[in-house]
N, C-alpha and C positions, 0 to 999 in steps of 0.2 A: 795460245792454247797449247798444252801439251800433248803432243802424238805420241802413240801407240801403237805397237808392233807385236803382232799376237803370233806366239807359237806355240802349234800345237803339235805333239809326235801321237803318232799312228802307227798300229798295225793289228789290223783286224780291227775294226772300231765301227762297224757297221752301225750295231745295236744302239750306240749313244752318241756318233756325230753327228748329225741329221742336226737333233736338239741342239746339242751344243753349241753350234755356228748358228743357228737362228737366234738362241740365247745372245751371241755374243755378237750380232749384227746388228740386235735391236735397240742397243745399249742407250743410252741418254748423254753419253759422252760417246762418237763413235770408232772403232779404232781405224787407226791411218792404213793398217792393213795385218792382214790374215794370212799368215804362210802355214800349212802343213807337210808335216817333214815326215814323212813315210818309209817305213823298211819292210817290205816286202808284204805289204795286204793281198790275201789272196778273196778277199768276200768284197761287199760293194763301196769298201771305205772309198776308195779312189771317184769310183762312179757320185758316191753323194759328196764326196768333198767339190766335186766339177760342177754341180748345181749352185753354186755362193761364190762366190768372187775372193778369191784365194789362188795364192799361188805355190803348188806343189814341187816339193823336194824330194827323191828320192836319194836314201841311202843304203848302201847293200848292207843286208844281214850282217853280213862278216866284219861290217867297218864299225858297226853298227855302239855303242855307248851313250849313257842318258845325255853326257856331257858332250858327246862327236854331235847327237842330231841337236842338240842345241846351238853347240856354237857355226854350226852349219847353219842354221834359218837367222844367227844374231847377225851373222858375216853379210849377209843379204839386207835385213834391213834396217830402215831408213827414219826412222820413229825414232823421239829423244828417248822412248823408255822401252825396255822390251818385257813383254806379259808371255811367261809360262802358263800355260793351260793346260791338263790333261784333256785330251780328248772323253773319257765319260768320266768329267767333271764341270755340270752344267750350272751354271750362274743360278744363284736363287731368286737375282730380278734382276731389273735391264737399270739399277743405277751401280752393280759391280765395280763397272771399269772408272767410275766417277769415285767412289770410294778409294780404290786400290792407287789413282794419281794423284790423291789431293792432298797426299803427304810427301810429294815430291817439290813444292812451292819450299819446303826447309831443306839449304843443300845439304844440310851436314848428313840428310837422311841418303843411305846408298839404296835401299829396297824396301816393299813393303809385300806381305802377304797377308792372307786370309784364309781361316778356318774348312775346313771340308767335313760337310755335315752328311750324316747318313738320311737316305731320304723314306724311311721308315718312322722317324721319330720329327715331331717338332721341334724349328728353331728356338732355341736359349732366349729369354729376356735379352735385352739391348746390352752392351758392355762397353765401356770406353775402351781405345786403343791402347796396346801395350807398349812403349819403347823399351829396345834389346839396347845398352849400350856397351861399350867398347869393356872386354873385359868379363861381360854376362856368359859367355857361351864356354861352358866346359863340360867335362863326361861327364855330371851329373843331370848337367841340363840340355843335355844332347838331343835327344828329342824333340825340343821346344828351339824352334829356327826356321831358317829359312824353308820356304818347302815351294818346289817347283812342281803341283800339281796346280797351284794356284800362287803365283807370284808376281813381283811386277820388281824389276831394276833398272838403273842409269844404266843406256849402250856406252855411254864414256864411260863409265869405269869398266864394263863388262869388254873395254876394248886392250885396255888396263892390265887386268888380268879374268880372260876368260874360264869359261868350266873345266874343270881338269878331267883330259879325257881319260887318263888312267885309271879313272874309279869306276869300280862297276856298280854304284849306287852314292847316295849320299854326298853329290857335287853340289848339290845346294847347301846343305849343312858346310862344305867345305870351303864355297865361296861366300856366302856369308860371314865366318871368319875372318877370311880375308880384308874383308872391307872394315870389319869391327878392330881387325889387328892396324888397319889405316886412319882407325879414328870417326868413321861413319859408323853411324847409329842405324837400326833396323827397326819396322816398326809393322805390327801383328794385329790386324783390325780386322775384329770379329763380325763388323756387318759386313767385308767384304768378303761373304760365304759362297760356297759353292757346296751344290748336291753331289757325293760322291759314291758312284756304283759300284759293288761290292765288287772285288777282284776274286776269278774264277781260282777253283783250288792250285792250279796248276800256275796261273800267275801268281798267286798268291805264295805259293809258295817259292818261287824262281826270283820275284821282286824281294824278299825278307831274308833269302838268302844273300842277294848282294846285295843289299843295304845293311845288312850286320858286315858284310865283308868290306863296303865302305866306310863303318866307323871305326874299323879294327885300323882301318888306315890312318883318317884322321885323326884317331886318339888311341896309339900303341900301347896306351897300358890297359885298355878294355878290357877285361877278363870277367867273362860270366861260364861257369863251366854248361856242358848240355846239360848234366844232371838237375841241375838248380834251375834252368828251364823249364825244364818236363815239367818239375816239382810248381813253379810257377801256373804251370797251364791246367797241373790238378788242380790246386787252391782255385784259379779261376771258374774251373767247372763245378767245385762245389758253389760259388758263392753264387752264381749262376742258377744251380740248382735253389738253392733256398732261395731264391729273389724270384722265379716263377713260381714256387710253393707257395709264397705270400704272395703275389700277384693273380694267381690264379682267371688268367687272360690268355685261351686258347690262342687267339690270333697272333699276338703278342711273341708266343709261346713256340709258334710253326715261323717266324719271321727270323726270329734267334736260330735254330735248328738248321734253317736254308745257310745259314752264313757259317755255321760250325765248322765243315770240310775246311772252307779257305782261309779260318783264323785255324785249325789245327798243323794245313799245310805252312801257312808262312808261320810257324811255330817248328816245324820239321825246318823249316827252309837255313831258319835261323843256327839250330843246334848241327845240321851238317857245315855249315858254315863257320862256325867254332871248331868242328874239328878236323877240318882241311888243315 
Protein backbone atom coordinates (compact mmCIF):
# COMPACT_ATOMS: atom_id res chain seq x y z
CA UNK A 1 0.00 0.00 0.00
CA UNK A 2 1.19 3.47 -0.53
CA UNK A 3 1.98 5.85 2.39
CA UNK A 4 1.27 9.24 2.88
CA UNK A 5 2.90 12.03 4.50
CA UNK A 6 0.60 15.01 5.05
CA UNK A 7 1.91 18.67 5.25
CA UNK A 8 0.19 21.13 6.43
CA UNK A 9 1.84 24.90 6.97
CA UNK A 10 0.26 27.16 9.68
CA UNK A 11 -0.13 30.36 10.97
CA UNK A 12 -3.04 31.49 12.57
CA UNK A 13 -5.37 28.57 11.36
CA UNK A 14 -7.37 28.45 14.30
CA UNK A 15 -10.75 28.97 12.48
CA UNK A 16 -10.30 25.83 10.02
CA UNK A 17 -7.81 23.15 11.49
CA UNK A 18 -9.78 21.66 13.87
CA UNK A 19 -11.83 20.40 10.43
CA UNK A 20 -9.30 19.94 8.53
CA UNK A 21 -7.23 17.20 10.54
CA UNK A 22 -10.55 15.36 11.44
CA UNK A 23 -11.16 15.57 7.63
CA UNK A 24 -8.02 14.28 7.01
CA UNK A 25 -7.80 11.54 9.78
CA UNK A 26 -10.87 10.03 8.67
CA UNK A 27 -9.75 9.22 5.36
CA UNK A 28 -10.60 5.66 3.69
CA UNK A 29 -7.05 5.43 2.90
CA UNK A 30 -5.24 6.66 6.16
CA UNK A 31 -2.31 8.70 5.92
CA UNK A 32 1.14 7.36 7.40
CA UNK A 33 1.39 10.66 9.07
CA UNK A 34 0.56 14.34 9.73
CA UNK A 35 3.26 16.82 10.22
CA UNK A 36 2.23 20.57 10.76
CA UNK A 37 4.90 23.15 9.97
CA UNK A 38 4.01 26.38 11.92
CA UNK A 39 5.58 30.01 11.88
CA UNK A 40 4.66 31.70 14.42
CA UNK A 41 0.65 31.09 15.51
CA UNK A 42 -0.14 33.34 18.06
CA UNK A 43 -4.19 32.11 18.41
CA UNK A 44 -5.03 28.32 19.33
CA UNK A 45 -3.52 26.62 15.90
CA UNK A 46 -0.77 25.05 18.01
CA UNK A 47 -3.25 24.06 21.11
CA UNK A 48 -5.84 22.29 18.33
CA UNK A 49 -3.05 20.92 16.25
CA UNK A 50 -1.88 18.95 19.86
CA UNK A 51 -5.36 17.35 20.03
CA UNK A 52 -4.66 14.73 16.72
CA UNK A 53 -1.53 12.94 16.43
CA UNK A 54 0.76 15.10 14.46
CA UNK A 55 3.90 16.14 14.61
CA UNK A 56 4.75 19.92 14.85
CA UNK A 57 7.53 21.91 13.14
CA UNK A 58 8.28 25.12 13.97
CA UNK A 59 9.89 27.62 11.63
CA UNK A 60 10.75 31.34 12.44
CA UNK A 61 8.94 34.09 10.69
CA UNK A 62 12.20 35.35 9.28
CA UNK A 63 13.18 31.91 7.69
CA UNK A 64 10.03 31.58 6.86
CA UNK A 65 9.04 30.61 2.50
CA UNK A 66 6.18 28.47 1.00
CA UNK A 67 8.98 26.41 -0.23
CA UNK A 68 11.53 26.59 3.30
CA UNK A 69 8.23 25.07 5.35
CA UNK A 70 7.78 22.59 3.03
CA UNK A 71 10.82 21.16 2.34
CA UNK A 72 11.34 21.27 6.01
CA UNK A 73 8.27 18.80 7.06
CA UNK A 74 9.48 16.59 3.30
CA UNK A 75 13.06 16.33 5.02
CA UNK A 76 11.31 14.57 8.04
CA UNK A 77 9.13 12.44 6.53
CA UNK A 78 8.91 8.99 5.89
CA UNK A 79 5.87 8.27 3.41
CA UNK A 80 6.54 7.20 -0.45
CA UNK A 81 4.35 10.24 -1.21
CA UNK A 82 4.20 13.67 0.34
CA UNK A 83 0.51 15.41 0.38
CA UNK A 84 0.41 19.39 0.47
CA UNK A 85 -2.52 20.58 2.29
CA UNK A 86 -3.39 23.97 3.20
CA UNK A 87 -4.56 24.03 6.58
CA UNK A 88 -8.24 25.82 5.60
CA UNK A 89 -8.54 23.62 2.81
CA UNK A 90 -10.82 20.90 4.13
CA UNK A 91 -11.41 17.59 2.09
CA UNK A 92 -14.79 17.34 0.66
CA UNK A 93 -15.11 13.57 1.85
CA UNK A 94 -12.82 11.08 3.60
CA UNK A 95 -12.15 9.10 0.08
CA UNK A 96 -9.58 12.47 -1.01
CA UNK A 97 -6.37 10.90 0.01
CA UNK A 98 -7.55 7.51 -1.98
CA UNK A 99 -8.21 9.70 -5.12
CA UNK A 100 -5.08 11.99 -4.90
CA UNK A 101 -2.73 8.07 -4.71
CA UNK A 102 -4.21 6.09 -7.14
CA UNK A 103 -2.34 7.80 -9.83
CA UNK A 104 0.77 7.03 -8.37
CA UNK A 105 0.49 3.02 -9.37
CA UNK A 106 1.88 4.85 -13.14
CA UNK A 107 5.58 5.75 -12.38
CA UNK A 108 5.97 7.98 -15.21
CA UNK A 109 3.29 10.17 -13.08
CA UNK A 110 5.67 12.62 -10.66
CA UNK A 111 2.41 14.44 -8.80
CA UNK A 112 -1.18 14.60 -8.67
CA UNK A 113 -3.44 17.51 -7.40
CA UNK A 114 -6.98 18.49 -7.11
CA UNK A 115 -9.32 21.29 -7.52
CA UNK A 116 -10.14 23.81 -4.40
CA UNK A 117 -13.71 24.44 -4.43
CA UNK A 118 -15.46 27.40 -2.73
CA UNK A 119 -17.77 26.22 -0.11
CA UNK A 120 -20.64 28.58 -0.91
CA UNK A 121 -21.50 26.90 -4.19
CA UNK A 122 -21.95 23.36 -5.24
CA UNK A 123 -19.69 20.67 -6.36
CA UNK A 124 -19.43 20.45 -10.64
CA UNK A 125 -20.79 17.20 -12.14
CA UNK A 126 -18.06 14.38 -12.00
CA UNK A 127 -15.15 14.92 -14.70
CA UNK A 128 -12.36 12.61 -15.68
CA UNK A 129 -8.79 13.38 -14.79
CA UNK A 130 -6.61 15.55 -16.66
CA UNK A 131 -2.91 14.50 -17.63
CA UNK A 132 -0.41 17.61 -17.85
CA UNK A 133 2.27 16.17 -20.12
CA UNK A 134 5.90 17.13 -20.49
CA UNK A 135 5.94 20.26 -22.51
CA UNK A 136 2.07 21.51 -21.52
CA UNK A 137 3.14 24.05 -18.92
CA UNK A 138 4.02 27.55 -20.32
CA UNK A 139 2.97 31.44 -19.55
CA UNK A 140 -0.10 30.79 -21.13
CA UNK A 141 -1.03 28.16 -19.21
CA UNK A 142 0.42 29.03 -16.13
CA UNK A 143 -2.15 29.01 -13.94
CA UNK A 144 -3.47 25.60 -14.65
CA UNK A 145 -0.50 23.25 -12.51
CA UNK A 146 0.56 22.17 -9.88
CA UNK A 147 -1.03 23.73 -6.83
CA UNK A 148 0.25 22.97 -3.20
CA UNK A 149 -3.03 23.80 -1.47
CA UNK A 150 -3.93 20.38 -2.29
CA UNK A 151 -1.18 18.12 -3.82
CA UNK A 152 0.25 14.95 -3.53
CA UNK A 153 4.17 13.95 -5.09
CA UNK A 154 6.95 11.11 -5.07
CA UNK A 155 9.53 12.05 -1.89
CA UNK A 156 12.12 10.47 -4.43
CA UNK A 157 11.85 12.86 -6.77
CA UNK A 158 11.00 15.69 -4.20
CA UNK A 159 14.54 14.40 -2.95
CA UNK A 160 15.75 14.95 -6.49
CA UNK A 161 15.05 18.31 -6.68
CA UNK A 162 13.24 19.86 -3.92
CA UNK A 163 11.03 23.47 -3.61
CA UNK A 164 12.92 26.27 -4.46
CA UNK A 165 13.21 28.30 -1.44
CA UNK A 166 14.02 31.45 -3.32
CA UNK A 167 10.48 32.07 -4.48
CA UNK A 168 8.20 33.82 -2.69
CA UNK A 169 5.19 32.07 -4.09
CA UNK A 170 4.52 29.70 -6.97
CA UNK A 171 7.15 26.69 -5.95
CA UNK A 172 4.68 24.53 -7.04
CA UNK A 173 4.10 25.77 -10.52
CA UNK A 174 7.94 25.80 -10.43
CA UNK A 175 8.50 22.19 -9.36
CA UNK A 176 6.24 20.82 -11.34
CA UNK A 177 8.14 22.07 -14.42
CA UNK A 178 10.69 20.46 -13.22
CA UNK A 179 9.61 17.19 -13.21
CA UNK A 180 7.58 17.74 -16.68
CA UNK A 181 11.18 19.13 -18.04
CA UNK A 182 12.39 15.23 -16.62
CA UNK A 183 9.75 13.62 -18.59
CA UNK A 184 6.95 13.01 -15.79
CA UNK A 185 3.63 13.66 -16.47
CA UNK A 186 1.26 15.41 -13.88
CA UNK A 187 -2.11 14.56 -13.35
CA UNK A 188 -5.22 17.03 -12.06
CA UNK A 189 -8.34 15.08 -10.59
CA UNK A 190 -11.18 16.94 -10.14
CA UNK A 191 -12.88 14.51 -7.47
CA UNK A 192 -9.95 14.91 -5.47
CA UNK A 193 -11.52 18.50 -4.25
CA UNK A 194 -11.17 20.30 -1.40
CA UNK A 195 -13.32 23.07 0.28
CA UNK A 196 -11.35 26.24 0.07
CA UNK A 197 -11.85 29.22 2.73
CA UNK A 198 -11.78 32.56 1.33
CA UNK A 199 -8.52 34.35 2.25
CA UNK A 200 -8.77 37.40 4.58
CA UNK A 201 -8.10 40.89 2.48
CA UNK A 202 -5.00 41.20 4.09
CA UNK A 203 -3.80 37.69 3.04
CA UNK A 204 -5.29 37.89 0.15
CA UNK A 205 -3.67 40.41 -0.81
CA UNK A 206 0.15 39.47 0.56
CA UNK A 207 -0.49 35.73 -1.08
CA UNK A 208 -1.22 37.54 -4.87
CA UNK A 209 1.43 39.56 -4.48
CA UNK A 210 3.98 37.02 -4.22
CA UNK A 211 2.65 34.64 -6.45
CA UNK A 212 2.72 37.24 -9.30
CA UNK A 213 6.34 37.84 -7.96
CA UNK A 214 6.84 34.04 -8.25
CA UNK A 215 5.87 33.78 -11.89
CA UNK A 216 7.77 36.94 -12.89
CA UNK A 217 10.50 34.37 -11.94
CA UNK A 218 9.51 31.44 -13.39
CA UNK A 219 8.56 32.79 -16.68
CA UNK A 220 10.71 36.34 -17.23
CA UNK A 221 8.93 37.36 -20.05
CA UNK A 222 5.50 37.81 -17.88
CA UNK A 223 4.55 41.31 -18.70
CA UNK A 224 0.94 42.36 -17.60
CA UNK A 225 1.30 46.20 -16.97
CA UNK A 226 -0.96 47.43 -13.62
CA UNK A 227 -3.08 49.49 -15.89
CA UNK A 228 -4.51 46.32 -17.80
CA UNK A 229 -5.12 44.87 -14.29
CA UNK A 230 -7.19 47.45 -12.90
CA UNK A 231 -8.94 47.52 -16.27
CA UNK A 232 -9.35 43.60 -15.81
CA UNK A 233 -10.94 43.94 -12.29
CA UNK A 234 -13.42 46.80 -13.81
CA UNK A 235 -14.67 44.42 -16.66
CA UNK A 236 -14.88 41.79 -13.85
CA UNK A 237 -17.08 44.00 -11.70
CA UNK A 238 -19.32 44.86 -14.34
CA UNK A 239 -19.94 41.40 -15.44
CA UNK A 240 -20.59 40.58 -11.97
CA UNK A 241 -22.83 43.20 -11.74
CA UNK A 242 -25.18 42.15 -14.64
CA UNK A 243 -24.96 38.32 -13.57
CA UNK A 244 -26.66 39.44 -10.04
CA UNK A 245 -29.15 41.76 -12.10
CA UNK A 246 -30.19 38.65 -13.80
CA UNK A 247 -29.92 36.45 -10.86
CA UNK A 248 -31.66 38.43 -8.72
CA UNK A 249 -30.83 36.04 -5.47
CA UNK A 250 -30.32 38.23 -2.29
CA UNK A 251 -28.34 35.65 -0.60
CA UNK A 252 -26.30 34.89 -3.39
CA UNK A 253 -25.80 38.45 -3.71
CA UNK A 254 -24.34 39.21 0.15
CA UNK A 255 -22.01 35.80 -0.29
CA UNK A 256 -20.18 37.60 -3.57
CA UNK A 257 -19.95 41.11 -1.51
CA UNK A 258 -18.20 39.31 1.73
CA UNK A 259 -15.43 38.09 -0.61
CA UNK A 260 -15.08 41.52 -2.70
CA UNK A 261 -12.39 43.17 -0.13
CA UNK A 262 -9.99 39.85 -0.57
CA UNK A 263 -10.41 39.48 -4.48
CA UNK A 264 -9.94 43.42 -4.71
CA UNK A 265 -6.91 43.03 -2.32
CA UNK A 266 -5.09 40.16 -4.12
CA UNK A 267 -5.83 42.36 -7.23
CA UNK A 268 -3.78 45.31 -5.34
CA UNK A 269 -1.52 42.64 -4.31
CA UNK A 270 -0.80 41.61 -7.89
CA UNK A 271 -0.25 45.23 -9.61
CA UNK A 272 2.19 46.47 -6.61
CA UNK A 273 3.94 43.59 -7.48
CA UNK A 274 4.44 44.45 -11.19
CA UNK A 275 5.75 47.45 -10.15
CA UNK A 276 8.52 46.60 -7.69
Amino acid sequence: MTTASILIRTKNEARSLGATLKQVSSQTLPPFEIFIIDSGSHDKTLEIAARFPVQIIDIPQREWSYGRALNLGAAQAKGEIIVCLSAHCLPTDNHWLERLLRHFDDPSVAAAWGPSRRPDRPLPPPSPPTRQEPGDYTLETRTFGLENSNSALRRALWLEFPFDESLPAAEDKAWGMEAMRRGYSLIFDPSAAVWHEAHSAGNSFRRNRAVLAGFRTVFPELSKPALQMIANLGMRIVRKISFHARLRDPKRLLTDLSRAPSIVAGVLGKVLSWRR
